[in-house]
N, CA, C and O atoms as a printed pandas DataFrame, in Angstrom:
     atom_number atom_name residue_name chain_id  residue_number  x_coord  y_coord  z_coord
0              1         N          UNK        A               1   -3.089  -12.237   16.250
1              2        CA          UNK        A               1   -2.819  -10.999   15.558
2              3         C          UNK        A               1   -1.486  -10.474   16.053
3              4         O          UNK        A               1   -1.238  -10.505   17.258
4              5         N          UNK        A               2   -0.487   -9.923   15.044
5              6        CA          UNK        A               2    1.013   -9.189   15.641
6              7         C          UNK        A               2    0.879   -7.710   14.662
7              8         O          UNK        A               2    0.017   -7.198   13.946
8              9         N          UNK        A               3    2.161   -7.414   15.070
9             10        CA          UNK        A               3    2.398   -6.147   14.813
10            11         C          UNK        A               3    3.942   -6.726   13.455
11            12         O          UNK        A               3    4.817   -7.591   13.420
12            13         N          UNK        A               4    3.693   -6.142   13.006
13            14        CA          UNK        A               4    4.890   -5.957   11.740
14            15         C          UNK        A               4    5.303   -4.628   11.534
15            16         O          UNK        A               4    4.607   -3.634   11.741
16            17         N          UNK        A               5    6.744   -4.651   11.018
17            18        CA          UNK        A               5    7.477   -3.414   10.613
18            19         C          UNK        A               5    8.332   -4.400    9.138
19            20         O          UNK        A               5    9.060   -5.390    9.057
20            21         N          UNK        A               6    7.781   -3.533    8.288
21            22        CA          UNK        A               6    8.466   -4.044    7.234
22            23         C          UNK        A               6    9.188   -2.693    6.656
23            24         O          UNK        A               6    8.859   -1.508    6.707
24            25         N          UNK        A               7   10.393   -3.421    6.044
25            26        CA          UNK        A               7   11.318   -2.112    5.560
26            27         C          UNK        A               7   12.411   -3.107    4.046
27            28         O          UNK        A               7   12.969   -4.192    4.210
28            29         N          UNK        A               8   12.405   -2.355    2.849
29            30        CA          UNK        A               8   13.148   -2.614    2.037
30            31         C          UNK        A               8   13.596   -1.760    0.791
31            32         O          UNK        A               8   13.117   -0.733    0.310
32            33         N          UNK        A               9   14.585   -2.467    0.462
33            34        CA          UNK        A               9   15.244   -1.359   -0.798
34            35         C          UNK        A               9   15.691   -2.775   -1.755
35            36         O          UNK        A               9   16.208   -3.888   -1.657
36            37         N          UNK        A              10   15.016   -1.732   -2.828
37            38        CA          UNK        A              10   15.487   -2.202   -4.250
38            39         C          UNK        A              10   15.760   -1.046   -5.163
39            40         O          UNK        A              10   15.475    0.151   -5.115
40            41         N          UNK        A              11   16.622   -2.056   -6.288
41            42        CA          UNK        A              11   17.067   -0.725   -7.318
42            43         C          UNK        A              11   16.063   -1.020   -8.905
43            44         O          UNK        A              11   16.165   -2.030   -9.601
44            45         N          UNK        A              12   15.245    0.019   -9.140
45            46        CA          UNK        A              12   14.778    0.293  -10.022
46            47         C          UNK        A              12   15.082    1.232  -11.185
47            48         O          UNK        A              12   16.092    1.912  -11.005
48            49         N          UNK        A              13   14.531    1.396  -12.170
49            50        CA          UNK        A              13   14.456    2.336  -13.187
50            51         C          UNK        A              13   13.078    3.230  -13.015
51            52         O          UNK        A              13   13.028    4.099  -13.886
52            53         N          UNK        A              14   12.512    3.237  -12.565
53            54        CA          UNK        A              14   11.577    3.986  -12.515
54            55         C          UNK        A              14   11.994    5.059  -11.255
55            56         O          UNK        A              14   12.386    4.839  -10.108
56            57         N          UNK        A              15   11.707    6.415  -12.056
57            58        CA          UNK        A              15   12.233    7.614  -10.704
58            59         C          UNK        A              15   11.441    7.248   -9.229
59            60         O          UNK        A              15   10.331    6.719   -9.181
60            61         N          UNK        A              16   12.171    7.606   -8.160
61            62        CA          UNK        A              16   11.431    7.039   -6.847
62            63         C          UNK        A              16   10.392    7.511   -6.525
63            64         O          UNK        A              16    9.591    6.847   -5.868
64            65         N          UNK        A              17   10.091    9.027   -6.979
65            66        CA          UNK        A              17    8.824    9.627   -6.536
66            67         C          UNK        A              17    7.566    8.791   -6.901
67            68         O          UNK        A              17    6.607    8.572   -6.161
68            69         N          UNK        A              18    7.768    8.308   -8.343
69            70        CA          UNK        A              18    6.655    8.195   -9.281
70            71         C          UNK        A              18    6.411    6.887   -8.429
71            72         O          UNK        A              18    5.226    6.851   -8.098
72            73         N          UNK        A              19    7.259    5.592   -7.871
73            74        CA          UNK        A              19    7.245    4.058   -7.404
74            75         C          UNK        A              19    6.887    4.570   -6.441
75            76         O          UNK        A              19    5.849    3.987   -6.128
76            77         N          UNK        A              20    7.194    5.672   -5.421
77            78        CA          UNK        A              20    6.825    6.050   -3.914
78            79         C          UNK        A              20    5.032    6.140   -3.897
79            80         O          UNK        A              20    4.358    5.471   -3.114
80            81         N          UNK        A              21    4.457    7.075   -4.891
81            82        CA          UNK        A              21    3.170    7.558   -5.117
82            83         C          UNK        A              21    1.871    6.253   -5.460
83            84         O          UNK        A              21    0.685    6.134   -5.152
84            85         N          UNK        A              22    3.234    5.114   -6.552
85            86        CA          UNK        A              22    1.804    4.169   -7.235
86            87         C          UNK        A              22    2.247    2.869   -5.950
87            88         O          UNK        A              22    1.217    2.211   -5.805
88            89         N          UNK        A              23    3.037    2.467   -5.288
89            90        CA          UNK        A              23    3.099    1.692   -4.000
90            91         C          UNK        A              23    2.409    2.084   -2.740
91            92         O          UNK        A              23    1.967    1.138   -2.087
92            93         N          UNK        A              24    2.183    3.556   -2.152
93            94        CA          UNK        A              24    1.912    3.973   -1.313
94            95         C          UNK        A              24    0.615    4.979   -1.648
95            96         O          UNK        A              24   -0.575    4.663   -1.614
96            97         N          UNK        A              25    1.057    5.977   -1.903
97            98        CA          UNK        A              25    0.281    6.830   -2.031
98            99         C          UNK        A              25   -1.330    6.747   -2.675
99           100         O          UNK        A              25   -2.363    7.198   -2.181
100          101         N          UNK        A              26   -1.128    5.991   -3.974
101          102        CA          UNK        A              26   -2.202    5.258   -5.075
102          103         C          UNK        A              26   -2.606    3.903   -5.183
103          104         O          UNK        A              26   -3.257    3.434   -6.116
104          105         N          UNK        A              27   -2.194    3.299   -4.195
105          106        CA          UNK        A              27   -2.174    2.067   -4.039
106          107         C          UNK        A              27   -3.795    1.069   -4.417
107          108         O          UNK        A              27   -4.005    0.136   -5.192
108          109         N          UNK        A              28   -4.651    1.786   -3.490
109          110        CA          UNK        A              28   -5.716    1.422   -3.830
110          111         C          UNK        A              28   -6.395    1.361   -5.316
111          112         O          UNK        A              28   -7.295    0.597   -5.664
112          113         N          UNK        A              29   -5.825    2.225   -6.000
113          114        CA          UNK        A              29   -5.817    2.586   -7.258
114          115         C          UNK        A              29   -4.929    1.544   -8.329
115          116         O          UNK        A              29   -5.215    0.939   -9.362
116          117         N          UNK        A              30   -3.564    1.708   -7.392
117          118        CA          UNK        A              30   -2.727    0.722   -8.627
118          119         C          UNK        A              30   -2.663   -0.542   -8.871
119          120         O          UNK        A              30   -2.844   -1.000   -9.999
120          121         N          UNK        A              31   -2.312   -1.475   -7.513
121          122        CA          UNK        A              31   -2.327   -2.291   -7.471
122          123         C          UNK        A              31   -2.989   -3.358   -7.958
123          124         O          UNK        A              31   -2.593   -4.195   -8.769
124          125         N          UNK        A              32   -4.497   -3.229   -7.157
125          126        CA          UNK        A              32   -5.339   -4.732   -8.435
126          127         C          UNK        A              32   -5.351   -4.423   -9.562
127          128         O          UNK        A              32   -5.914   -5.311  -10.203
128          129         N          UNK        A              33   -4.853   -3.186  -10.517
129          130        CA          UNK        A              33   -4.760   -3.155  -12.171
130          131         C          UNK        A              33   -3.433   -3.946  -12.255
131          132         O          UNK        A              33   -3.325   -4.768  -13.165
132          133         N          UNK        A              34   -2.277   -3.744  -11.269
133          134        CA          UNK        A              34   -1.160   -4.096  -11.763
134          135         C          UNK        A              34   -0.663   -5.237  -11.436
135          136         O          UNK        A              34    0.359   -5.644  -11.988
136          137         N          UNK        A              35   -1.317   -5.964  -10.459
137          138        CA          UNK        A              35   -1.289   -7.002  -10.122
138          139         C          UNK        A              35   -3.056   -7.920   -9.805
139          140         O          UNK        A              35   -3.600   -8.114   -8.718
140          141         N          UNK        A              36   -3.497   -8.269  -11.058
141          142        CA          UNK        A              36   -4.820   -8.691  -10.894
142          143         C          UNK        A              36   -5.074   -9.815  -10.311
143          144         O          UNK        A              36   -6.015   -9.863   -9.519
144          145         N          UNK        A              37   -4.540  -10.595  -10.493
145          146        CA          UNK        A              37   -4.319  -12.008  -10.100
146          147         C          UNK        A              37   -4.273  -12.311   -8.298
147          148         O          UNK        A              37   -4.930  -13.099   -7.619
148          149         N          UNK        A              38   -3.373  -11.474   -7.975
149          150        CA          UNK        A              38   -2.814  -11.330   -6.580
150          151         C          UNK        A              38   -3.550  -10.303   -5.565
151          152         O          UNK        A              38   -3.181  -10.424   -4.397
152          153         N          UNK        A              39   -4.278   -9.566   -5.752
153          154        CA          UNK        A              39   -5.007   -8.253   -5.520
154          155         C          UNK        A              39   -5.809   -8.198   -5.717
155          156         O          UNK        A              39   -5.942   -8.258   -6.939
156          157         N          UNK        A              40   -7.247   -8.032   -4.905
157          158        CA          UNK        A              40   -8.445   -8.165   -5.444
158          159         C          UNK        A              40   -8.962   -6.588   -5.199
159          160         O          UNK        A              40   -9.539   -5.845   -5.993
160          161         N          UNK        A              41   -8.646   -6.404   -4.144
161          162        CA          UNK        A              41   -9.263   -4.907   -3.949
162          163         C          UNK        A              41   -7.992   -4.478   -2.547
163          164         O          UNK        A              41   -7.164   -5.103   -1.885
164          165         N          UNK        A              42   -8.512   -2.968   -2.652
165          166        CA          UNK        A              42   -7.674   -1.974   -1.408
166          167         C          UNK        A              42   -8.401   -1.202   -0.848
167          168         O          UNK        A              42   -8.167   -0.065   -1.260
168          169         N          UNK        A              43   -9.581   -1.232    0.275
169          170        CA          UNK        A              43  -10.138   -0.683    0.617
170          171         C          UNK        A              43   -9.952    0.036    1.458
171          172         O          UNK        A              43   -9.534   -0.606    2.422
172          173         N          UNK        A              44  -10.061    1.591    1.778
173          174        CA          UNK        A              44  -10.027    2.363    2.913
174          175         C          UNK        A              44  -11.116    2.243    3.901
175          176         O          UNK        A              44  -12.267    2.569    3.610
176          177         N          UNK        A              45  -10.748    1.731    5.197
177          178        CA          UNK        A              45  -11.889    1.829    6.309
178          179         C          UNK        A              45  -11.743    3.113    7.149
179          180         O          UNK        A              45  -12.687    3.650    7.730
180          181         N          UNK        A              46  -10.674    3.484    7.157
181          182        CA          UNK        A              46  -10.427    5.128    7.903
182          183         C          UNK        A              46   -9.879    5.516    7.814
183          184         O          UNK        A              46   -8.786    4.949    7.808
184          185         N          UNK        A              47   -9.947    6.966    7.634
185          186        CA          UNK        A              47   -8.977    7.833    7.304
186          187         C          UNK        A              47   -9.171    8.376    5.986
187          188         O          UNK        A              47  -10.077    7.937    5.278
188          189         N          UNK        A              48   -8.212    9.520    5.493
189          190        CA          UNK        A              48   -8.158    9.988    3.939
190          191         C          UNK        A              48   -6.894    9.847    3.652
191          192         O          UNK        A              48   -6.412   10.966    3.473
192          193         N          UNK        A              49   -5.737    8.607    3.456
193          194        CA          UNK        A              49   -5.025    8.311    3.450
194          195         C          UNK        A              49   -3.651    8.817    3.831
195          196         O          UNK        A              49   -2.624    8.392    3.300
196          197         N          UNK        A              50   -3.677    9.771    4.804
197          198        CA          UNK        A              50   -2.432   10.049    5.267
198          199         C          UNK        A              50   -2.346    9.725    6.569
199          200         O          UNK        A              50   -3.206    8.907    6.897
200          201         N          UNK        A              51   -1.795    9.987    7.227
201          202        CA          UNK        A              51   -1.174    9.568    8.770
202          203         C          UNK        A              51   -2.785    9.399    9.865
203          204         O          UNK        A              51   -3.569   10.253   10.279
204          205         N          UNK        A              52   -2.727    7.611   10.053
205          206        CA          UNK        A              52   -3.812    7.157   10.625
206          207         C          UNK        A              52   -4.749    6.818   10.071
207          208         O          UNK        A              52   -5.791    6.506   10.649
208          209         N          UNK        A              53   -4.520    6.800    8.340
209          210        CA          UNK        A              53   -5.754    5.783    7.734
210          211         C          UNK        A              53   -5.393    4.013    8.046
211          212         O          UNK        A              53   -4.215    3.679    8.172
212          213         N          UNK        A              54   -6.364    3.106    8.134
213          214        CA          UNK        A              54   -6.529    1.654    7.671
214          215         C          UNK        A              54   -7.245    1.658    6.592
215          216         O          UNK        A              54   -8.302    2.183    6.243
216          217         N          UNK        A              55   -6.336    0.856    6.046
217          218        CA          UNK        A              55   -6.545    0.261    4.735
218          219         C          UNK        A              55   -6.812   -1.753    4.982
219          220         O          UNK        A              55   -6.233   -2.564    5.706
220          221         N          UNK        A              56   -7.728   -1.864    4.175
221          222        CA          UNK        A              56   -7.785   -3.944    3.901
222          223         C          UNK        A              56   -7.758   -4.245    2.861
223          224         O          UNK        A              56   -8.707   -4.141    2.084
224          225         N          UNK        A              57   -6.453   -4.776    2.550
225          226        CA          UNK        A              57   -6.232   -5.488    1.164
226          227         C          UNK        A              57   -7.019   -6.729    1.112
227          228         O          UNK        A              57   -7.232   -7.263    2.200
228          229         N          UNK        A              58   -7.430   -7.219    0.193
229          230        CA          UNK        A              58   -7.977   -8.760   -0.076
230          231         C          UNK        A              58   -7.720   -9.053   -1.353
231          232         O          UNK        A              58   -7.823   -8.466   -2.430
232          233         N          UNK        A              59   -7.251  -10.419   -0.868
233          234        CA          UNK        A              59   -6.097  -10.950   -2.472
234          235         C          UNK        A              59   -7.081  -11.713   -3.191
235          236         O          UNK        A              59   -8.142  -11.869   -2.586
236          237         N          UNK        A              60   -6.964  -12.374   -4.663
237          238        CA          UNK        A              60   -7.462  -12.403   -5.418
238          239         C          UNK        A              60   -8.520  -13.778   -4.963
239          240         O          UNK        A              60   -9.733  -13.596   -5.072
240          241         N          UNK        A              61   -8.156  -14.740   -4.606
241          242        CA          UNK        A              61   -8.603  -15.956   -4.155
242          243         C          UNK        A              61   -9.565  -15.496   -2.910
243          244         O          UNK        A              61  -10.307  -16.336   -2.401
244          245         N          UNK        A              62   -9.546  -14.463   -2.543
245          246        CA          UNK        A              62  -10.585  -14.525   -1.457
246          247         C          UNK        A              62  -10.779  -14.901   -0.359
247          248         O          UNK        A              62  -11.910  -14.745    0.101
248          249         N          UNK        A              63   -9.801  -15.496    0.404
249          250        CA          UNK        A              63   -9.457  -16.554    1.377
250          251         C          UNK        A              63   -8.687  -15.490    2.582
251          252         O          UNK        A              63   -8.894  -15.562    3.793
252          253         N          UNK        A              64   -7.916  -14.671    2.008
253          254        CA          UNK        A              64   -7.324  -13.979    2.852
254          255         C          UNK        A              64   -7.536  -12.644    2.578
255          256         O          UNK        A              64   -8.087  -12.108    1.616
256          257         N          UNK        A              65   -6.959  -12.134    3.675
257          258        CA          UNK        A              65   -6.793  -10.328    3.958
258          259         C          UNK        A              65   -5.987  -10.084    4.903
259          260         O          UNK        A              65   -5.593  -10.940    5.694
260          261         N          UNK        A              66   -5.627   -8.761    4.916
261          262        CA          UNK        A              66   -4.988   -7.725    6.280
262          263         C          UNK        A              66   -5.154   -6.826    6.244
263          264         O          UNK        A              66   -5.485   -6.267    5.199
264          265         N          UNK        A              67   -4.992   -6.142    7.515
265          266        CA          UNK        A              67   -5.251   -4.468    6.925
266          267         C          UNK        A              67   -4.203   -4.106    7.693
267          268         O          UNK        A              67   -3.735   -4.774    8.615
268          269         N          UNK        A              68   -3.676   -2.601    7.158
269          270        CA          UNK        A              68   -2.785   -1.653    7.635
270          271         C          UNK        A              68   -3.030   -0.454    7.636
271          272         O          UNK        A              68   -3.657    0.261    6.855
272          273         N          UNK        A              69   -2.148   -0.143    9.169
273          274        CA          UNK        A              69   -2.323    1.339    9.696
274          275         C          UNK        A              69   -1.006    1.763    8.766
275          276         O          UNK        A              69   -0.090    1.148    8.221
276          277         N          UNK        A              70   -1.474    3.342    8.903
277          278        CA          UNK        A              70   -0.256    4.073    8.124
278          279         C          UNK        A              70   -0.120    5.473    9.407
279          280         O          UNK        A              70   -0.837    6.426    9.711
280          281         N          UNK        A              71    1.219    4.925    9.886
281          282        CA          UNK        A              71    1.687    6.148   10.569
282          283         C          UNK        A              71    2.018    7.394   10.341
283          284         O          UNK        A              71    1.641    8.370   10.989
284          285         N          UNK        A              72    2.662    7.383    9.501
285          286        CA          UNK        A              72    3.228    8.732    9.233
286          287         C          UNK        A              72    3.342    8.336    7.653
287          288         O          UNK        A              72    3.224    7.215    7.159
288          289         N          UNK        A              73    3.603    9.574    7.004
289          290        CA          UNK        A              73    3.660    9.372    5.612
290          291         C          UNK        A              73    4.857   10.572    5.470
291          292         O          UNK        A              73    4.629   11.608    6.096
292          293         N          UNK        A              74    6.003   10.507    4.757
293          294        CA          UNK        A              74    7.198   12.005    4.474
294          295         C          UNK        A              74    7.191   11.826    3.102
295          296         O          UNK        A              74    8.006   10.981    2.730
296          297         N          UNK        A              75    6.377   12.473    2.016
297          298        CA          UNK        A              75    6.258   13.071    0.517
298          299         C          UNK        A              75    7.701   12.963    0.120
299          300         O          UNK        A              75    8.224   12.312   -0.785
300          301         N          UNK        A              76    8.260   13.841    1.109
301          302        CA          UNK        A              76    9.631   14.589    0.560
302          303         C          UNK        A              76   10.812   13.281    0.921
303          304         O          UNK        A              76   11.583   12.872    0.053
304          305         N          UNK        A              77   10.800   12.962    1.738
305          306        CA          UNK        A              77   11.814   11.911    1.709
306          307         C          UNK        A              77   11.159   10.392    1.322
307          308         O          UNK        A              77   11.819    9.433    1.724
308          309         N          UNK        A              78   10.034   10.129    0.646
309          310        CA          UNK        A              78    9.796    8.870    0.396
310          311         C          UNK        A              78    9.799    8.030    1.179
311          312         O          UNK        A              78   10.481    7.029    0.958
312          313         N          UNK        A              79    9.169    8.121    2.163
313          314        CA          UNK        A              79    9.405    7.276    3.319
314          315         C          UNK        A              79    7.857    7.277    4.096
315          316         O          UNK        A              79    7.689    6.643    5.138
């Protein structure tokens, strides 16, 4: 088991708030609709999704998972 820090930028058309909210914020929500294939579910094991929930993704095949802590969450700066 390790620790990861992932960080990236891309340029979209979609305003950032709205990509900030359905990536992060709604995730559990968006994702296996928007990616069915790849995404099977987003489950919360703790927390109410702000600073110090885990979350476990499990992808469509079933074979794998991970879960992630969420440190901090900033609304206002998207981050």
């Amino acid at each position: 088991m390790g620790v990861f820090t992932y960080e990236s930028e891309a340029s979209t058309v979609m305003p950032p708030a709205r990509l900030f909210k359905a990536l992060f914020v709604d995730a559990a929500e968006v994702m296996p609709k928007a990616l069915p294939q790849a995404i099977k579910s987003i489950v919360t094991l703790e927390g109410d999704g702000g600073p110090g929930t885990i979350k476990q993704t499990y992808f469509g095949d079933g074979s794998l998972s991970f879960k992630e802590r969420t440190d901090a969450i900033d609304n206002e700066n998207l981050s």
